[in-house]
N, C-alpha and C positions, 0 to 999 in steps of 0.2 A: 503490572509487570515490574516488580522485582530484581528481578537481574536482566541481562542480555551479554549474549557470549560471543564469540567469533572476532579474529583482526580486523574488518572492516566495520560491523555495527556498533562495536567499541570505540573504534575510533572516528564515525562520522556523530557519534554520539557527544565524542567530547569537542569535535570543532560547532557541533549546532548548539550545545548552550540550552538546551530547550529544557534537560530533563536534571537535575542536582545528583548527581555521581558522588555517593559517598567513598569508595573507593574501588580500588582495581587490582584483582589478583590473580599472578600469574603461573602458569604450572613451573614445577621447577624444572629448569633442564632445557626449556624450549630456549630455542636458537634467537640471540638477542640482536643481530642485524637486522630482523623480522621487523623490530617493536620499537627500533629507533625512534621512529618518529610520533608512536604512540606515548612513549616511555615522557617525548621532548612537550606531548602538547599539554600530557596530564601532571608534569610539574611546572607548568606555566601557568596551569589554571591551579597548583596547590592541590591535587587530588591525589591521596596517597597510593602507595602502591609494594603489595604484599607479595611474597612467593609462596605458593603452595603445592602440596604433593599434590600431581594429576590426576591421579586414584580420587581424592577429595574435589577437585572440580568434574569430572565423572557423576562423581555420585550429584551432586548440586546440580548439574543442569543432566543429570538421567540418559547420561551416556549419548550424550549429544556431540556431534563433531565442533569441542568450540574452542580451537587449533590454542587452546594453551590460556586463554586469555578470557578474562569474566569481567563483569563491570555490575556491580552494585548500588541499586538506589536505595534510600533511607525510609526503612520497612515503616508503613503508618504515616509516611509524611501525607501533609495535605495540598493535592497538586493545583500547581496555581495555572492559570490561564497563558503563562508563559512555558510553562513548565510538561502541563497537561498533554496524558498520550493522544490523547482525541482533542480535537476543536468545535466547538458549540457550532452548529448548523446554521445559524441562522448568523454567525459571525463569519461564515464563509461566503454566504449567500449575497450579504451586504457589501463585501469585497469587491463583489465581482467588474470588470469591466466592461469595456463593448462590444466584444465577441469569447464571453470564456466555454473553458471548454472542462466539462464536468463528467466524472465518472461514476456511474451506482452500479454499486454488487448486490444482483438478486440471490441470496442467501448461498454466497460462495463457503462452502463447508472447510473446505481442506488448506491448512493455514501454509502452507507450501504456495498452494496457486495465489493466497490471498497477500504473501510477501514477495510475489516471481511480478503480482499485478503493479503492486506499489511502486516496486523498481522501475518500471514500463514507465508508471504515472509519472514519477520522478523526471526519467529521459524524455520524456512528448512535453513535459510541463503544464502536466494537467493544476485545474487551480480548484480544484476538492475532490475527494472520492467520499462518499454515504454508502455505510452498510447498514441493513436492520441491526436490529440489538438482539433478534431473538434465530435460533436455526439459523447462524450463519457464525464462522469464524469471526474470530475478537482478535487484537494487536497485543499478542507474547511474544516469548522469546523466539519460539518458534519463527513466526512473522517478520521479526526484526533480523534473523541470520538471514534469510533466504530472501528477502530484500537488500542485505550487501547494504545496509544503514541509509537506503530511503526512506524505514519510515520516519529517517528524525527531518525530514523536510518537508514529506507528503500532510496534506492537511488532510484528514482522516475525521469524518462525522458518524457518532450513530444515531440514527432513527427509528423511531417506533414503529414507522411504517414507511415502506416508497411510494405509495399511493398519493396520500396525500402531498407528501415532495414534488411527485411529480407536477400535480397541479397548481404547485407555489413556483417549479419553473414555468411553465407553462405561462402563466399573468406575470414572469418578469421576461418573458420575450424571448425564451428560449426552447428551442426544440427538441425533446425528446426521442432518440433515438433506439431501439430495440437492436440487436443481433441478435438472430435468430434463422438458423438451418431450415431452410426449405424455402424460405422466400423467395417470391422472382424478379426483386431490386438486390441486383447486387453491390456491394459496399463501395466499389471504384466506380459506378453510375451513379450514384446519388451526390446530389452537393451537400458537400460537408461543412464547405467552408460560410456557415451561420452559428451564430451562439447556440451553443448543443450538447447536451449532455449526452453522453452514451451510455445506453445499460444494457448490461453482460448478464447473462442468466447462471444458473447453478449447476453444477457437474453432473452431466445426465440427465437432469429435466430440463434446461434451457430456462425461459421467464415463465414466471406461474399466469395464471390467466388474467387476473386482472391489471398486474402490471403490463402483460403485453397488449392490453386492450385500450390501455389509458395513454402508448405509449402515439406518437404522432405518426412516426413510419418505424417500419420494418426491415431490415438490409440482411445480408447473410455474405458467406465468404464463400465460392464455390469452390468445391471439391472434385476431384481429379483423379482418386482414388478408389479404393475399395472401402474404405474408412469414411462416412458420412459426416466425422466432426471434429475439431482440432479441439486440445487442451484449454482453457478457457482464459488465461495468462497470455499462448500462443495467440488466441484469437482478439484479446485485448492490445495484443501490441501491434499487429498487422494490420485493425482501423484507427489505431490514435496515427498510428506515421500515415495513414493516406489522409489522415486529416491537416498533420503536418504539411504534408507535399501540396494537397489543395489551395491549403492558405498559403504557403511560399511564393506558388506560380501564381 
């Protein structure tokens, strides 16, 4: 990920420090009361900062809404552990404490729900999210607008498989969770509040079989409608906050 566009992923971008911002260039014309505070934090941090026709940011991010404003990383750099868009798995794993609460994407495809999820992660304070490496969205630019610049906080793993993960939470004591449409535990009856990971299935087929076989229980969110299933972001946010509210009370 090369660049990232948009007023808010630019500038959580430049207060996190995570990622080296070669610079930042902005359309000409846009409304500078907007970028005040953008304009303040990237010459604190010495990152320079270009005007360019909008027509050229257009073409660079492919006609994507990125309200005037781009942020460029240093193409070929070698990203370092501080810096890196992803976090090594087994460095989140080690982290953990006494009741964390962890999020896997079964090959969530569409990089909208996979930056609508992070956002969630971000607000609930989830402390990892794991996605496969293969058939399933990756962390671009795309991701990074439509998270509103959580991914620069979310600690984000890819893995080869969830399978396996699962069974490495599993012997560190933590419970594996499924959502999934049609079960007859529903999400506000099960106790949540124990060390647990939640996994979220894929748009339209839910969890593939083995992952939902391996998973400890089953929950679902019941429906009220004519519609048997909510967006899969929607349904990610609606069980991290009952897990929130569990563990509150």
């Amino acid at each position: 990920m090369n660049l990232i566009y948009g007023l808010s992923p630019v500038l959580e971008a430049l207060r996190a420090r995570r990622r080296p911002i070669q610079k930042i260039l902005l359309a000409s014309g846009v409304q500078p009361a907007r970028l005040t505070e953008l304009v303040n934090v990237a010459r604190q941090s010495r990152i320079s900062i270009e005007k360019r026709d909008r027509r050229a940011l257009d073409e660079m991010t492919q006609g994507a809404n990125h309200q005037g404003v781009v942020a460029l990383f240093a193409a070929g750099a070698t990203p370092t552990k501080k810096n890196a868009a992803y976090t090594n798995a087994d460095e989140i794993l080690d982290s953990l404490g006494c009741k964390p609460l962890l999020v896997l994407l079964d090959n969530i495809e569409d990089p909208h729900n996979l930056g609508a999820i992070l956002r969630t992660c971000e607000g609930a304070g989830v402390d990892g999210v794991f996605i496969p490496e293969h058939r399933a969205a990756g962390l671009n630019e795309t991701v990074a607008k439509t998270s509103a610049g959580a991914v620069e906080y979310v600690r984000v793993a890819r893995v080869t498989n969830l399978v396996p993960l699962i069974a490495d939470l599993k012997e560190r004591g933590i419970w594996v969770v499924g959502v999934e449409g049609g079960t007859t535990s529903s999400y506000t009856e099960f106790d949540l509040n124990v060390p647990m990971a939640l996994v979220m299935g894929s748009e339209g087929h839910g969890l593939r079989r083995l992952v939902k076989e391996n998973c400890d229980a089953l929950i679902s969110i019941p429906m009220h409608g004519h519609i048997n299933s909510l967006n899969v972001s929607v349904a990610t946010g609606i069980v991290l906050f009952e897990v929130l509210r569990q563990r509150k009370k």
